[in-house]
TIMI-2910 file (N, C-alpha, C, CB; in pm, 1 decimal, decimal comma, always signed):
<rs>
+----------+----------+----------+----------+----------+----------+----------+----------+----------+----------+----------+----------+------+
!      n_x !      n_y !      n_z !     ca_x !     ca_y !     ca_z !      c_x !      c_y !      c_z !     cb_x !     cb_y !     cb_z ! resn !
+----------+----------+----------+----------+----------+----------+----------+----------+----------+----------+----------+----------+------+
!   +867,8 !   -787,6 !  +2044,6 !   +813,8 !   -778,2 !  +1910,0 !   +812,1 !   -918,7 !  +1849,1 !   +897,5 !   -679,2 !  +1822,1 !  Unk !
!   +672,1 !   -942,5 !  +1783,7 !   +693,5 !  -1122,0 !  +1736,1 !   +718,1 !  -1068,3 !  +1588,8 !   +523,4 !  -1264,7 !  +1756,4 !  Unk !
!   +798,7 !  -1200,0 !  +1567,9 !   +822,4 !  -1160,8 !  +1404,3 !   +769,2 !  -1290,0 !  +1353,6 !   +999,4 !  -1126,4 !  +1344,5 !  Unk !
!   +662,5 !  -1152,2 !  +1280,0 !   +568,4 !  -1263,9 !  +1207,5 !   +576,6 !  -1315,9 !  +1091,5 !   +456,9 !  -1232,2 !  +1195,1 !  Unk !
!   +659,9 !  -1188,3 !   +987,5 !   +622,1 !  -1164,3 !   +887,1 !   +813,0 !  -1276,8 !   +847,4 !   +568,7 !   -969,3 !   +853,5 !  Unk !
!   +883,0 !  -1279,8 !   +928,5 !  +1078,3 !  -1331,0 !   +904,6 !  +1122,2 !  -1232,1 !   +991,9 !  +1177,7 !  -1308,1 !   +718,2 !  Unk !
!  +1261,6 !  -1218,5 !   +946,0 !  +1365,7 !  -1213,2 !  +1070,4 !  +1465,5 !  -1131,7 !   +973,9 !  +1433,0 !  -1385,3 !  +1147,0 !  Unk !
!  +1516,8 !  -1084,3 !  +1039,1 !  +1633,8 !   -947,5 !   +988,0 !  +1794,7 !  -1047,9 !   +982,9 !  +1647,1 !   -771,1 !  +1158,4 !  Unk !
!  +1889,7 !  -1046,0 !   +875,3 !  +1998,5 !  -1150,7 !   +888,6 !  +2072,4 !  -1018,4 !   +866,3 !  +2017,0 !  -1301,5 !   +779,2 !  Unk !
!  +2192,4 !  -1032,2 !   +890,4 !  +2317,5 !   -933,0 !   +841,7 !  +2216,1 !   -840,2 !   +765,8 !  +2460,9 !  -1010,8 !   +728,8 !  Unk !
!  +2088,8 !   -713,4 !   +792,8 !  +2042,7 !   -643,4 !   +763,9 !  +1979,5 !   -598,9 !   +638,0 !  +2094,5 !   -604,5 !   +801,8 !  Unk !
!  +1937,4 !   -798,8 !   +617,1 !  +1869,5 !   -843,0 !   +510,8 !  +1739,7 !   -901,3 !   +566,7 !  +1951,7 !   -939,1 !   +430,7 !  Unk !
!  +1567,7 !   -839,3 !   +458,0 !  +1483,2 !   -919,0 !   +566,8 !  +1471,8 !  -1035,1 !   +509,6 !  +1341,2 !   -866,2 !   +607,6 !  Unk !
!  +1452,3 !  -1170,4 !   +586,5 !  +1444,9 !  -1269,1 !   +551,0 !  +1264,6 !  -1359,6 !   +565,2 !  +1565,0 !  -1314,2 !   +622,9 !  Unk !
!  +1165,9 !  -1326,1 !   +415,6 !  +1077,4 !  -1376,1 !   +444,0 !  +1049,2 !  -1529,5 !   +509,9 !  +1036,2 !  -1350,7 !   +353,7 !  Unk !
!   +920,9 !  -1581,5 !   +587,5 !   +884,4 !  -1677,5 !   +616,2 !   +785,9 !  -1721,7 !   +547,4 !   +871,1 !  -1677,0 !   +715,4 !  Unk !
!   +708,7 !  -1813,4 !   +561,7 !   +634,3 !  -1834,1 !   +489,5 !   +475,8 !  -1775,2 !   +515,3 !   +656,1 !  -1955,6 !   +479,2 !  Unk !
!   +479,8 !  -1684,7 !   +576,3 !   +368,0 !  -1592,3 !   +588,4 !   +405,8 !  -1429,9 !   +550,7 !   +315,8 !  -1605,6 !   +741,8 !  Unk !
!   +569,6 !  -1395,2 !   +587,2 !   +577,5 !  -1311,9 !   +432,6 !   +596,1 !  -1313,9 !   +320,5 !   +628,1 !  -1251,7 !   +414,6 !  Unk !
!   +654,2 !  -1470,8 !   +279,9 !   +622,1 !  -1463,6 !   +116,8 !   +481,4 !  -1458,3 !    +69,1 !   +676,9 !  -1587,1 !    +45,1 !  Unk !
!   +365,4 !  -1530,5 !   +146,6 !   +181,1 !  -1538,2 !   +108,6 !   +191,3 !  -1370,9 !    +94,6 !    +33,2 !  -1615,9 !   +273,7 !  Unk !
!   +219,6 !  -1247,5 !   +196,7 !   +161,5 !  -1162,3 !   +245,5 !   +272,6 !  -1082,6 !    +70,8 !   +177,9 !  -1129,5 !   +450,0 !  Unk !
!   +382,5 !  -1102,3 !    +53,0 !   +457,3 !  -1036,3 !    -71,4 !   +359,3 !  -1113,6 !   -194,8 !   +656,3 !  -1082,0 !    -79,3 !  Unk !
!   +310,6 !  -1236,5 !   -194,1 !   +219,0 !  -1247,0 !   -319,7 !   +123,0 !  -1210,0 !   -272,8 !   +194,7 !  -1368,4 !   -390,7 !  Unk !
!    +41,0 !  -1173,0 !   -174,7 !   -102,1 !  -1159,5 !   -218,7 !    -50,3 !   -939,3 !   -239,7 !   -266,2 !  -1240,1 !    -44,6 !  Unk !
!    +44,8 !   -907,0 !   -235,4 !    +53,4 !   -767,5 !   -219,2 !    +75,8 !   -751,1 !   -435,3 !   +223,4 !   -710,1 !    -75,8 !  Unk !
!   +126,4 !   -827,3 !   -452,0 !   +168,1 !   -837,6 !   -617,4 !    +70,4 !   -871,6 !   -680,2 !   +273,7 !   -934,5 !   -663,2 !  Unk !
!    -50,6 !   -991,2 !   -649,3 !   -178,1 !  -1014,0 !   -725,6 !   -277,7 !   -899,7 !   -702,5 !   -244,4 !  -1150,3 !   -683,3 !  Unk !
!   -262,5 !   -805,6 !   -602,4 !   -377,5 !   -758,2 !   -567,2 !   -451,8 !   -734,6 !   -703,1 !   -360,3 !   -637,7 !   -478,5 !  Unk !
!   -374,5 !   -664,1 !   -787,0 !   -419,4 !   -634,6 !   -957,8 !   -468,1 !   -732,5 !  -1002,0 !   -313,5 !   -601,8 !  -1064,8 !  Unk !
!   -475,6 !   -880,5 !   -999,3 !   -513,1 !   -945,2 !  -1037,6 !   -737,5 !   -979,0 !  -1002,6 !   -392,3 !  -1021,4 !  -1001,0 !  Unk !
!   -703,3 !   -953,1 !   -852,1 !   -825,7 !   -960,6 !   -772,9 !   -867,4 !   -790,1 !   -771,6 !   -793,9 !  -1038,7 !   -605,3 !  Unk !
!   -848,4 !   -697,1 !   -832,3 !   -901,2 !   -606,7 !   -791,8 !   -839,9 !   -491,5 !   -887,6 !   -886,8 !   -602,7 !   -649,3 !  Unk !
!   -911,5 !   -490,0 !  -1011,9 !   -832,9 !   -435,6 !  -1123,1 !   -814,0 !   -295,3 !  -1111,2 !   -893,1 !   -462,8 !  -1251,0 !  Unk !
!   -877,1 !   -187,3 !   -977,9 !   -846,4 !    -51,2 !   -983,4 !   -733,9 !    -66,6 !   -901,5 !   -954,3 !    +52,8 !   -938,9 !  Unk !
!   -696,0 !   -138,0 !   -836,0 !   -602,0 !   -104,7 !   -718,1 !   -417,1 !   -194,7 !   -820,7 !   -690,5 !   -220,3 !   -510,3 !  Unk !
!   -342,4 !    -66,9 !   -817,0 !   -193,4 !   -111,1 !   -836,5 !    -95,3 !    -94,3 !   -747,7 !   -140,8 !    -57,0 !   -935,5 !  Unk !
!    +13,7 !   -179,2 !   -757,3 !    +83,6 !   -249,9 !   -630,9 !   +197,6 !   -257,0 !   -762,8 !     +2,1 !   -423,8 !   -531,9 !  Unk !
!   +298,9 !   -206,7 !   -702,3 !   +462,0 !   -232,2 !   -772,7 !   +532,1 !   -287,3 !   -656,3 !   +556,5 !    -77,5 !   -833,7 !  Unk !
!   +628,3 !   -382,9 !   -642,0 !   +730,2 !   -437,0 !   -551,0 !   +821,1 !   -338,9 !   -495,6 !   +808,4 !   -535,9 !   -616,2 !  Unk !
!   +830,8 !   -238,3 !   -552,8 !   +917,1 !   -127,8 !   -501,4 !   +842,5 !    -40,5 !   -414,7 !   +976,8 !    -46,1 !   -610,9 !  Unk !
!   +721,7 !    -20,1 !   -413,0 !   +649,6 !    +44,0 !   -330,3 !   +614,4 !     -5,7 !   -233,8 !   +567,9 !    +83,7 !   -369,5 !  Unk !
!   +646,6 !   -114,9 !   -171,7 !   +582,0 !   -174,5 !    -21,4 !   +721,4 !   -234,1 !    +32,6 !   +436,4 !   -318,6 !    -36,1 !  Unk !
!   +704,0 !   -246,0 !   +206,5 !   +813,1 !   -316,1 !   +233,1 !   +793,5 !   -418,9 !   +305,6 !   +899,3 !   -251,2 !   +282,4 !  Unk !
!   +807,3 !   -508,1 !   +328,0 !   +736,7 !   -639,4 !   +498,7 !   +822,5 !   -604,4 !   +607,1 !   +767,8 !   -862,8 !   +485,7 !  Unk !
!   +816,7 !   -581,1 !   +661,2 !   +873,9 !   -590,6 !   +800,7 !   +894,6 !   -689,0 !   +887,2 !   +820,0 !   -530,8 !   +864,8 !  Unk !
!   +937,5 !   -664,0 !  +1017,9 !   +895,5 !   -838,3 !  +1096,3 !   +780,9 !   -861,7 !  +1124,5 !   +951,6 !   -879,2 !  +1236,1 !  Unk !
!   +723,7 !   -731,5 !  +1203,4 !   +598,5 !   -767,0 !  +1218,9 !   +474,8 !   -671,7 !  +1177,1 !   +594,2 !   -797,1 !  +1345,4 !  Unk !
!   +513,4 !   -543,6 !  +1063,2 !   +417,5 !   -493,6 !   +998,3 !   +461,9 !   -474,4 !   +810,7 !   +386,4 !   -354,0 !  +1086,5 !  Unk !
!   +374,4 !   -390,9 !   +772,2 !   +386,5 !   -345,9 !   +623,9 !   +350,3 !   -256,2 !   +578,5 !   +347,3 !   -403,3 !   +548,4 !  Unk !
!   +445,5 !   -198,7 !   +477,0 !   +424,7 !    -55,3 !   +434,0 !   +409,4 !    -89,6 !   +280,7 !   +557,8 !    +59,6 !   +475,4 !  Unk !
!   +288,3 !     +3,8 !   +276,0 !   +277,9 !    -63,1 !   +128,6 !   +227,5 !    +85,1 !    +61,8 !   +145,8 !   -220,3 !   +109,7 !  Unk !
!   +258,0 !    +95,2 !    -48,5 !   +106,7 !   +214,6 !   -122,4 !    +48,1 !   +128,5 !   -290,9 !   +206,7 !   +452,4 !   -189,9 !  Unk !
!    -52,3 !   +176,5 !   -244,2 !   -176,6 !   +136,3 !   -335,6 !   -200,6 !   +213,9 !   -381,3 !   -286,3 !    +91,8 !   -301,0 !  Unk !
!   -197,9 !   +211,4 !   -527,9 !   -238,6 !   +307,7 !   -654,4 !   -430,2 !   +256,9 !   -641,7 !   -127,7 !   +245,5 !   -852,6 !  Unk !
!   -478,5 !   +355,6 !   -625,8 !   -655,1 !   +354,6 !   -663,4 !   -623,9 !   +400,1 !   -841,8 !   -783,2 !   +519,8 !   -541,5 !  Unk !
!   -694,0 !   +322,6 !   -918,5 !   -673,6 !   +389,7 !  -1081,6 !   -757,8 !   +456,5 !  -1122,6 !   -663,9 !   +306,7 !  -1193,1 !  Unk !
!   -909,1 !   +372,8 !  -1076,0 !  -1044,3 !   +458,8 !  -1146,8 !  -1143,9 !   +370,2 !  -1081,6 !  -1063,4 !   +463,1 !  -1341,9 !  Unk !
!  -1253,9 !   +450,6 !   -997,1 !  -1327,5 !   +384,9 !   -949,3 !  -1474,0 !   +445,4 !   -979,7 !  -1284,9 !   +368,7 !   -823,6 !  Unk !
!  -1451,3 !   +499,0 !  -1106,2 !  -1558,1 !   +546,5 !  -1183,4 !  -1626,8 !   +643,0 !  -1145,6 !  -1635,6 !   +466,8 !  -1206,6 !  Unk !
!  -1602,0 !   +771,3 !  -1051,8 !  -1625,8 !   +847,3 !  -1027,7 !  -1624,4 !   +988,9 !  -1119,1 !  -1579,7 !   +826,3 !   -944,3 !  Unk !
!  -1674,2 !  +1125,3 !  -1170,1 !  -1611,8 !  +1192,4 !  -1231,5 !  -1586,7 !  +1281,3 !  -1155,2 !  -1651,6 !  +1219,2 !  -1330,2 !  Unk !
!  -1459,2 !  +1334,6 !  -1201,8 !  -1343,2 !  +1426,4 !  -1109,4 !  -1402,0 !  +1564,4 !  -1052,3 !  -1201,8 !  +1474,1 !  -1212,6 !  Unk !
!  -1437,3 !  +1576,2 !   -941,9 !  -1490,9 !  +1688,1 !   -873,8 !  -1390,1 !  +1693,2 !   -764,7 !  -1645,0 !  +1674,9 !   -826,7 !  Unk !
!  -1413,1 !  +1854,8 !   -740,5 !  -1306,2 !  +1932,2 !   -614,4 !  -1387,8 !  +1852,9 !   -454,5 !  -1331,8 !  +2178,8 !   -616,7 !  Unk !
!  -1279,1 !  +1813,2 !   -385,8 !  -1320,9 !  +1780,2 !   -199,3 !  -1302,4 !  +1874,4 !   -191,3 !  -1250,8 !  +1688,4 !    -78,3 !  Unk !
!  -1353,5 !  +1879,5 !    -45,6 !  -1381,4 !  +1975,5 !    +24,1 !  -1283,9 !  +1951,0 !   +166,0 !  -1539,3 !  +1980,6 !    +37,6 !  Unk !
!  -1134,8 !  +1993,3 !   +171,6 !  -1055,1 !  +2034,0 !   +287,5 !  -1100,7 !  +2057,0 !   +411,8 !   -999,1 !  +2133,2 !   +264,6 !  Unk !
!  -1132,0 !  +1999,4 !   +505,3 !  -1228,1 !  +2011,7 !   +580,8 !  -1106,3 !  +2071,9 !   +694,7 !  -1330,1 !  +1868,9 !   +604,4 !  Unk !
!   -969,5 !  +2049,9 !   +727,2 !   -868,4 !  +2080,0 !   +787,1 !   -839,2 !  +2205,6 !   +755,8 !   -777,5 !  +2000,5 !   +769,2 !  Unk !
!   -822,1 !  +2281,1 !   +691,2 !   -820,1 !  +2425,2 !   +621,4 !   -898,7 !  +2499,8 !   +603,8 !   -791,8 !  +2434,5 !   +524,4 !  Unk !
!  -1036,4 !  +2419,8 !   +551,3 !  -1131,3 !  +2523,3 !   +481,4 !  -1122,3 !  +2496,3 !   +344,1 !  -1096,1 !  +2676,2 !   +506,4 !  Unk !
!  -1033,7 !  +2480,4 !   +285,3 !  -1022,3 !  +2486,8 !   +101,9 !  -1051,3 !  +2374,2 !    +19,8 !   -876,8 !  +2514,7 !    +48,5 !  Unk !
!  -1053,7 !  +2421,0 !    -64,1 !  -1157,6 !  +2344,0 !   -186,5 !  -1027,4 !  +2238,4 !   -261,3 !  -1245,4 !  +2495,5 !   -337,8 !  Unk !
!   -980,6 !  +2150,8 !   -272,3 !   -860,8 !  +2093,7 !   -382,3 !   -907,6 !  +1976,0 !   -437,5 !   -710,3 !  +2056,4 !   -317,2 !  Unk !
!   -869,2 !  +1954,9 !   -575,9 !   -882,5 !  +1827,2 !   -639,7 !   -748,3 !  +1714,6 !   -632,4 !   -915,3 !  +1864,9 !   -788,5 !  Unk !
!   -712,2 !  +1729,0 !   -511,0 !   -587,6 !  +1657,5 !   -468,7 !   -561,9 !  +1633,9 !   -362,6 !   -492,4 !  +1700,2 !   -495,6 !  Unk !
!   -548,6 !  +1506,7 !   -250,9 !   -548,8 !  +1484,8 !   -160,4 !   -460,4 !  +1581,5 !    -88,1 !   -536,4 !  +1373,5 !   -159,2 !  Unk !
!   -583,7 !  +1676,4 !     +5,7 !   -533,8 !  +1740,8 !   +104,9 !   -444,6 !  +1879,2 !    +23,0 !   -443,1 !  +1627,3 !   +198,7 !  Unk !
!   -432,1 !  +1853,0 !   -100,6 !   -352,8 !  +1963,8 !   -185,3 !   -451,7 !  +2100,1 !   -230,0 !   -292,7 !  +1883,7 !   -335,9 !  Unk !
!   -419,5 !  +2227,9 !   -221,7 !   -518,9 !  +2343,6 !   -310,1 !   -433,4 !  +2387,9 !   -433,7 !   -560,9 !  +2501,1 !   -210,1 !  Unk !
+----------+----------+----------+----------+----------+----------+----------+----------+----------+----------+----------+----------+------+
</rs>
C-alpha cells in the first residue's frame, strides 16, 4: 500500500503535503462550488484513500418522486419509500 496521502504515528494520521492540499481543497469545495457542503467532521484521509460526504444543497431542480428501479417503488429519498 503507498501512502500517499501520510503515514499512521502511534494511531494518529499524519498528513503530508498532498494530504494537507487534498484536506484544503475538501474544506474550499464551498468556496468553488456553492451547492456542494463539506464539514471537517464528515471526511477522513487515509494513507492512501478518502472518505468524505458531500452535502448537494440545491441544484435547482423542483422536488419530484424517483423512481426505485431496485424495488419497483416510487420515493422522494435516496433509495427510501
Amino acid at each position: 500500500m503507498k501512502k500517499l496521502f501520510g503515514r499512521i504515528v502511534n494511531g494518529d494520521m499524519i498528513l503530508n503535503r498532498f494530504g494537507t492540499v487534498a484536506r484544503g481543497e475538501l474544506l474550499e469545495l464551498q468556496s468553488t462550488s456553492p451547492n456542494v457542503e463539506t464539514y471537517d467532521d464528515e471526511f477522513v484521509i487515509m494513507t492512501d484513500h478518502i472518505h468524505a460526504i458531500l452535502w448537494i444543497t440545491d441544484v435547482g431542480a423542483s422536488h419530484q418522486l424517483a423512481r426505485n428501479t431496485t424495488f419497483g417503488l416510487y420515493s422522494n429519498h435516496w433509495g427510501r419509500s
